[in-house]
Structures are given as C-alpha cells and as structure tokens.
N, CA, C and O of each residue as an XYZ file, in Angstrom:
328
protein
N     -45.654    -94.178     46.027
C     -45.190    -93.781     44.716
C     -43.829    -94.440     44.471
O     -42.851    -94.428     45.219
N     -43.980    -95.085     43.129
C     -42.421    -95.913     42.761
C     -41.584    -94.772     41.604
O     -41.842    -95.217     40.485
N     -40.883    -93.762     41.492
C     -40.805    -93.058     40.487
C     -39.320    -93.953     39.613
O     -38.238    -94.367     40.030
N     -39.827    -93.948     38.586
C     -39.011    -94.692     37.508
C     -38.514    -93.618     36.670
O     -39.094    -92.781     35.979
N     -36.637    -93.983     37.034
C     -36.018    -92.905     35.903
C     -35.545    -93.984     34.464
O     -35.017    -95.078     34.264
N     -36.233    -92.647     33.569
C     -35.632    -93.742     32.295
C     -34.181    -92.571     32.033
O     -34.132    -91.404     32.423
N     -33.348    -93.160     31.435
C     -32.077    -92.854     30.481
C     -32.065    -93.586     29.408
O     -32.191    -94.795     29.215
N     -31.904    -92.722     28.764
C     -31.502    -93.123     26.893
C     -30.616    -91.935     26.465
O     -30.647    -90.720     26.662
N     -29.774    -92.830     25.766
C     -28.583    -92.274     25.146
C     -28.422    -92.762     23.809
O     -29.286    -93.476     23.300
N     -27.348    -92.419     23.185
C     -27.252    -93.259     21.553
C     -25.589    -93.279     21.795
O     -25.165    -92.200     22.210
N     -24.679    -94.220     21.625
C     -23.286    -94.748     21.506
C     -22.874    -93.603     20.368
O     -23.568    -93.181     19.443
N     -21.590    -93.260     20.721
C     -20.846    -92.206     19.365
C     -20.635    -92.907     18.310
O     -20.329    -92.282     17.295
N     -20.690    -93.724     18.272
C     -20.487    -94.670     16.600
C     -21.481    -95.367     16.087
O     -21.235    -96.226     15.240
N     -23.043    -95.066     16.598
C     -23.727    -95.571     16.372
C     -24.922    -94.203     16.271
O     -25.924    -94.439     16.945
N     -24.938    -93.366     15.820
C     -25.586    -92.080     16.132
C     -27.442    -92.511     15.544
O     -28.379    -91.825     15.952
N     -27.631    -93.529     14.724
C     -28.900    -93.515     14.690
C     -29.369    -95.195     15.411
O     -30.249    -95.914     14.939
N     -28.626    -95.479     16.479
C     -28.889    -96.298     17.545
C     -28.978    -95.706     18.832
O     -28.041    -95.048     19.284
N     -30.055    -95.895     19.469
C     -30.773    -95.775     20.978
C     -30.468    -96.668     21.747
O     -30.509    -97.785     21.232
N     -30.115    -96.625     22.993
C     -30.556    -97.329     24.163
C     -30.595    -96.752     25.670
O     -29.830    -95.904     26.127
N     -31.728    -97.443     26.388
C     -31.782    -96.717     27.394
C     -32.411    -97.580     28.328
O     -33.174    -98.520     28.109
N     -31.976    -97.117     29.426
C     -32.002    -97.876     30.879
C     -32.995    -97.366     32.122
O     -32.654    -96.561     32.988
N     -34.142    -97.935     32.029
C     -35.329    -97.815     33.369
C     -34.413    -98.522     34.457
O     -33.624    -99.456     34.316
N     -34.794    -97.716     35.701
C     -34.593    -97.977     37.158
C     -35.757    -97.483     38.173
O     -36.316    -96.395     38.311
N     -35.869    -98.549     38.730
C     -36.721    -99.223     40.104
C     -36.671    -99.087     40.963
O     -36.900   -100.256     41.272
N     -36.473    -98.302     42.462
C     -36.476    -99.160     43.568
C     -37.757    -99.362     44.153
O     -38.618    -98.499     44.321
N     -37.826   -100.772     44.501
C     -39.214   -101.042     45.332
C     -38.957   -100.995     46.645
O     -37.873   -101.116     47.216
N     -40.291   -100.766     47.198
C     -40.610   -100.733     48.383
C     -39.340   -101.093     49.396
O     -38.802   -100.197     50.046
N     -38.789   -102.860     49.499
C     -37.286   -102.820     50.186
C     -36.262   -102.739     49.625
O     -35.279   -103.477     49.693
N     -36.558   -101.206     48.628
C     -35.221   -100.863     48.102
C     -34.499   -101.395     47.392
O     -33.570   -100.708     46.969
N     -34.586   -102.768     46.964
C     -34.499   -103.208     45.375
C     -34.182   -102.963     44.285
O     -35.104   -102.961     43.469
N     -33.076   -102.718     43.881
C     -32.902   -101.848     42.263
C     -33.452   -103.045     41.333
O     -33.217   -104.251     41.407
N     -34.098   -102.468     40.615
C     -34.106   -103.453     38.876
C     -34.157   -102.414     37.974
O     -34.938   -101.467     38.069
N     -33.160   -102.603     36.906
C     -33.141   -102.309     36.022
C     -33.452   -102.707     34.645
O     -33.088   -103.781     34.166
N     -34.150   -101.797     34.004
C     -34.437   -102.854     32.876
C     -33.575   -102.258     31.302
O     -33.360   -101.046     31.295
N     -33.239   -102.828     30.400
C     -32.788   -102.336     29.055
C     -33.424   -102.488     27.731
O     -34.147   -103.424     27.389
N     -33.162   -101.716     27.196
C     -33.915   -101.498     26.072
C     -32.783   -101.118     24.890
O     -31.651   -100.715     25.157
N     -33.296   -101.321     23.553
C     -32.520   -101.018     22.295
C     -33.313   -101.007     21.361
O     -34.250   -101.787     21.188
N     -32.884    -99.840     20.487
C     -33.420   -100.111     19.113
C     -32.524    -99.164     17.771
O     -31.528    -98.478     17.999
N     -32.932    -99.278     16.891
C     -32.465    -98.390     15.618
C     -33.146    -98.042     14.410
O     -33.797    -98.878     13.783
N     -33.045    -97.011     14.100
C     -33.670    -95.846     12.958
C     -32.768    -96.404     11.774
O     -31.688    -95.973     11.368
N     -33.651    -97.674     11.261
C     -33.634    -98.442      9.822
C     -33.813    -98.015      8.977
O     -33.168    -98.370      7.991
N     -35.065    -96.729      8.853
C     -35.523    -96.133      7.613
C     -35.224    -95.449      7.359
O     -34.564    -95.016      8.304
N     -35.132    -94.333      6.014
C     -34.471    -93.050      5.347
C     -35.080    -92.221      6.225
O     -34.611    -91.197      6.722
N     -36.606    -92.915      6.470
C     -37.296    -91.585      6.882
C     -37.856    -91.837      8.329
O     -38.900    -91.317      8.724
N     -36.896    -92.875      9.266
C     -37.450    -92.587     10.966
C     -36.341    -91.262     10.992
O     -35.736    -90.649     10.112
N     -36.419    -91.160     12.581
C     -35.843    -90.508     13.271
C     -35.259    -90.727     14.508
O     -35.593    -91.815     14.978
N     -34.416    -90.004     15.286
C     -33.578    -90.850     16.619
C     -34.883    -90.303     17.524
O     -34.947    -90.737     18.674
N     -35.820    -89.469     17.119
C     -36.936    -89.952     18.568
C     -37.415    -91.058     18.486
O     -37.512    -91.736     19.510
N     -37.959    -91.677     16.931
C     -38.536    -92.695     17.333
C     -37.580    -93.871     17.578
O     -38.025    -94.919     18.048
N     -36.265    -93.729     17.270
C     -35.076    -94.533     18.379
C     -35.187    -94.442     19.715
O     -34.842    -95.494     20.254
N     -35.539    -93.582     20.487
C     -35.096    -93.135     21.318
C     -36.864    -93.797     22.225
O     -37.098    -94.164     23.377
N     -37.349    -93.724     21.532
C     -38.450    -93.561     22.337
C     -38.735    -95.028     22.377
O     -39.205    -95.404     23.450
N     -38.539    -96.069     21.342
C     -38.470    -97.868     20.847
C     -37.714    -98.090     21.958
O     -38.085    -99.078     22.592
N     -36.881    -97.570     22.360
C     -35.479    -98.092     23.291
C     -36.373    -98.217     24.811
O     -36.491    -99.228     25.504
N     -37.007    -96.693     25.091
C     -37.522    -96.860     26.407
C     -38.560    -97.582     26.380
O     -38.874    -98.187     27.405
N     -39.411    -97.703     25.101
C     -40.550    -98.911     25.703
C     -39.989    -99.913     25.941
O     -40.366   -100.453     26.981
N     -38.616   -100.797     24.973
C     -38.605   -101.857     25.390
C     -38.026   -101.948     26.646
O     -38.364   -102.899     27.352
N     -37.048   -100.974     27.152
C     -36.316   -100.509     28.689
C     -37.493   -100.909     29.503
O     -37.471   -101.909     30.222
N     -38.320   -100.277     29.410
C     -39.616   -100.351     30.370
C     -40.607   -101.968     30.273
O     -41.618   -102.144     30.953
N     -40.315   -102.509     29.765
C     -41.384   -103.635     29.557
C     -40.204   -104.690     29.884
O     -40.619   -105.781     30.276
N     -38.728   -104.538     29.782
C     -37.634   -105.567     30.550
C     -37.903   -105.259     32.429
O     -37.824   -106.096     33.329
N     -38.173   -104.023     32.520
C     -38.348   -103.522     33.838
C     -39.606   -104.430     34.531
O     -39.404   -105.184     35.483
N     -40.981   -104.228     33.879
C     -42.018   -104.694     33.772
C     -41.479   -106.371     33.907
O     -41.989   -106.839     34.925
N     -40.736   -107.253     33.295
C     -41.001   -108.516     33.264
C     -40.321   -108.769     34.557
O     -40.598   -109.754     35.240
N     -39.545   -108.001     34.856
C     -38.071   -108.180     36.033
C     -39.101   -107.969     37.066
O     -39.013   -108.808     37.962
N     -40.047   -107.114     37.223
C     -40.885   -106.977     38.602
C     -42.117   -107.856     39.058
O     -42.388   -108.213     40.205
N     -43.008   -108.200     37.520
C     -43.633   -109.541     37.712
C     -42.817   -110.400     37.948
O     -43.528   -111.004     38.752
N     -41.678   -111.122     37.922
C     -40.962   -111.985     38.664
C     -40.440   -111.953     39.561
O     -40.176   -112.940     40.247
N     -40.020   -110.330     39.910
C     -39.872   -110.309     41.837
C     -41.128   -110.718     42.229
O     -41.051   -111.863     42.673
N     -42.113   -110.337     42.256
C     -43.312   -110.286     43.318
C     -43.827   -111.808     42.848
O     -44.361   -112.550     43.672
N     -43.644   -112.170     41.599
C     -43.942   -114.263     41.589
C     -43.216   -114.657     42.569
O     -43.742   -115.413     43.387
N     -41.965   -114.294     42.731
C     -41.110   -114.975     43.529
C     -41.525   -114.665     44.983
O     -41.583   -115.766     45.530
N     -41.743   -114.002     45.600
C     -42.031   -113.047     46.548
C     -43.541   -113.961     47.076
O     -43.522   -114.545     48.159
N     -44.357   -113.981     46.493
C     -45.563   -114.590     46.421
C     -45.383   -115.744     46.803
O     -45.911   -116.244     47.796
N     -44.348   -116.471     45.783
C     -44.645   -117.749     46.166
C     -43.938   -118.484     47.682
O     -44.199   -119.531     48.276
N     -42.722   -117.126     47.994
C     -42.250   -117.370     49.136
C     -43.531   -117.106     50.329
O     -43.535   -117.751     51.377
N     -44.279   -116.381     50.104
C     -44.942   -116.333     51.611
C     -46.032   -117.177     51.682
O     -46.539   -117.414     52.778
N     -46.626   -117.848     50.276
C     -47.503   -118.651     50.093
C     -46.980   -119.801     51.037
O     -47.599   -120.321     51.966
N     -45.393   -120.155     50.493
C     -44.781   -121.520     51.150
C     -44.761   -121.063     52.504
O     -45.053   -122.039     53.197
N     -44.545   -119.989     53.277
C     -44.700   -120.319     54.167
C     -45.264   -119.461     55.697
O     -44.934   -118.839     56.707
N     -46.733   -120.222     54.612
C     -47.952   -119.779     55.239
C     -48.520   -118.420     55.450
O     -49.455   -118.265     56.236
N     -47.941   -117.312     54.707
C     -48.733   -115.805     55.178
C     -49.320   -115.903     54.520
O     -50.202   -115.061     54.351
C-alpha cells in the first residue's frame, strides 16, 4: 500500500484560489510531490470545485513524476541486464 496525502489550501489574498500538494513515498522511500492549482472564475463555481481542480491536477503532476521514476528505473536495469 502507497497511501497518498493530498493538501489543499487557498492563499489569504486569493480566497477563491486553490492549491494543493499530493505526496508519495515509494517503496525506497522516495518523496514526490506533485502540485496542483486552480480558480473559481464563475459567479456561480465554488471553492470546492477549486479545491477539488487543484487536487486532480496535484495528483496527475504526482502521476507524471512517478511514470518517470519507474521509466527511469526501467531503463536503468534494462541497461544493465536485470
């Protein structure tokens, strides 16, 4: 089990702006973090759906950061030979 904490917050001068921060550790303990942002443009969003835009994209920076550990990872044991 990898348990991923998200945080999202909104800046005091920015009260209908989100952002929030997924964290990782893998297997050798590895932090990645990923970030996310967004903002409540319309009369009629709301700071959940700020809040909630922020962690998908948090989570899918997380997501790209870990397909490129394990590319990297891969291609190291490919080179040499496991």
């Amino acid at each position: 089990m990898w348990p991923v904490e998200i945080e999202i917050y909104e800046p005091d001068a920015e009260p209908t702006r989100s952002r929030a921060r997924a964290r990782l550790r893998t297997h050798d303990k590895t932090l990645l973090e990923g970030r996310g942002e967004a903002g409540c443009h319309s009369r009629h969003g709301t700071v959940q759906v700020s809040r909630e835009m922020a962690a998908a994209r948090a989570l899918t920076d997380l997501a790209h950061q870990l397909f490129e550990l394990a590319a990297t990872e891969d291609a190291a044991a490919c080179g040499r030979g496991l």
